[in-house]
C-alpha positions in Angstrom: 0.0 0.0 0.0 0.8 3.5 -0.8 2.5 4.9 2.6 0.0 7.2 3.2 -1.2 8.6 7.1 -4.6 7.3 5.8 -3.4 3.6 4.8 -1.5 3.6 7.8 -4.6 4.0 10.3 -6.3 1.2 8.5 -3.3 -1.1 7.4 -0.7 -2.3 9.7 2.9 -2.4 9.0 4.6 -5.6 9.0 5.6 -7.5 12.4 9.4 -5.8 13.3 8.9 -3.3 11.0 10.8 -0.2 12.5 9.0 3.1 12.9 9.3 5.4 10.0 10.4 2.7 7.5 8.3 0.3 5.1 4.8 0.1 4.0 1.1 -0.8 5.0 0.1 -3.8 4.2 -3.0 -5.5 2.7 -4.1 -8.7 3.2 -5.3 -10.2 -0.3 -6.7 -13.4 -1.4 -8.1 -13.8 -5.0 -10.2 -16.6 -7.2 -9.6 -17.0 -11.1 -11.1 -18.7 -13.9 -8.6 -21.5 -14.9 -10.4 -22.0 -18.1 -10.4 -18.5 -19.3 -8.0 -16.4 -17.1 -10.6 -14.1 -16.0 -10.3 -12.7 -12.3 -13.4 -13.3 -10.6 -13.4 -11.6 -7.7 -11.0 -11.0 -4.3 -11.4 -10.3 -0.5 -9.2 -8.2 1.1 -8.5 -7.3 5.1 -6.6 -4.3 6.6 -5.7 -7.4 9.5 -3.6 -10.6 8.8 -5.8 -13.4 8.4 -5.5 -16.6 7.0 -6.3 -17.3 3.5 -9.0 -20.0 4.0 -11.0 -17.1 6.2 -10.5 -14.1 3.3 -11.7 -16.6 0.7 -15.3 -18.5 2.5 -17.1 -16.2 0.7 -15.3 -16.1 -3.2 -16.3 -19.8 -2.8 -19.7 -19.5 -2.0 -20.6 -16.8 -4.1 -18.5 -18.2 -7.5 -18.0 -22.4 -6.9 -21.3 -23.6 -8.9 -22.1 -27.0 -10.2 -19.5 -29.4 -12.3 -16.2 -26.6 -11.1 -13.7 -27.4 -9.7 -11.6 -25.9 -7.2 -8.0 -26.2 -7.7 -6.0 -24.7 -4.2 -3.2 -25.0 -2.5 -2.4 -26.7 1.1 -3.6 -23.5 2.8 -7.2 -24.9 1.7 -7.0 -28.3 2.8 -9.7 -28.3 5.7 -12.4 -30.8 6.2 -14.7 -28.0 6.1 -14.2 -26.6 2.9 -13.8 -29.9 0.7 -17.1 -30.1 2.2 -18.7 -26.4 1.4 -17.2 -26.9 -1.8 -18.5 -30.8 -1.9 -22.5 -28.8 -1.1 -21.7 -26.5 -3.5 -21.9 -29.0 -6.6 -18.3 -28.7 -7.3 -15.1 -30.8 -6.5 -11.5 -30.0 -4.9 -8.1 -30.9 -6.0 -5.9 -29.6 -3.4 -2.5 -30.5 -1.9 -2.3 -32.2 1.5 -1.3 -30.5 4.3 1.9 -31.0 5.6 0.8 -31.9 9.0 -2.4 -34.3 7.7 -2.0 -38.1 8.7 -3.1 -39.9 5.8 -2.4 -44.2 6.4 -1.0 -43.6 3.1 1.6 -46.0 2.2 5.7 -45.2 2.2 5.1 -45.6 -1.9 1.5 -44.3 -2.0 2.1 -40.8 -3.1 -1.6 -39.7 -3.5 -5.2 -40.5 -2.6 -8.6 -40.0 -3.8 -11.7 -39.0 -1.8 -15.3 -39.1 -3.6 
């Protein structure tokens, strides 16, 4: 953000940042058409948050039907495979670092329907 005394009552500076030096930031999460490239909307937050919080409501309002949500490990969460799941689409996300899976030593992915 622009380093503005506006910005900077809304947006915080980064944690450590001295006094006088850097930039506000803004928190920004954003959902994209992979077929056609088009941006179809963002959240934003003057506050870090997570992106699975800043993005609940791109997926409601633009998952429909047959899409398919394609996200990084950030967005593996039980509960949004299944908001996306009652939305009519599908996820393909990465697993989570920390996720126990019984997978196998060799096994290097898994399929949930």
């Amino acid at each position: 953000m622009e380093d503005t005394p506006a910005n900077a009552q809304v947006y915080a500076y980064a944690n450590g940042q001295k006094p006088g030096c850097g930039f506000p930031l803004v928190y920004l999460a954003g959902i994209f058409s992979l077929s056609s490239g088009a941006w179809l909307g963002y959240a934003a937050s003057p506050e870090n948050r997570h992106d699975l919080t800043l993005n609940v409501d791109l997926v409601r309002k633009h998952i429909q039907p047959g899409d398919i949500l394609v996200a990084d490990r950030a967005y593996c969460a039980y509960w949004m495979l299944a908001l996306t799941k009652v939305l009519g689409g599908d996820v393909l996300v990465r697993l989570h670092q920390t996720r126990v899976t019984g997978l196998g030593p060799r096994q290097k992915e898994k399929v949930i329907s």
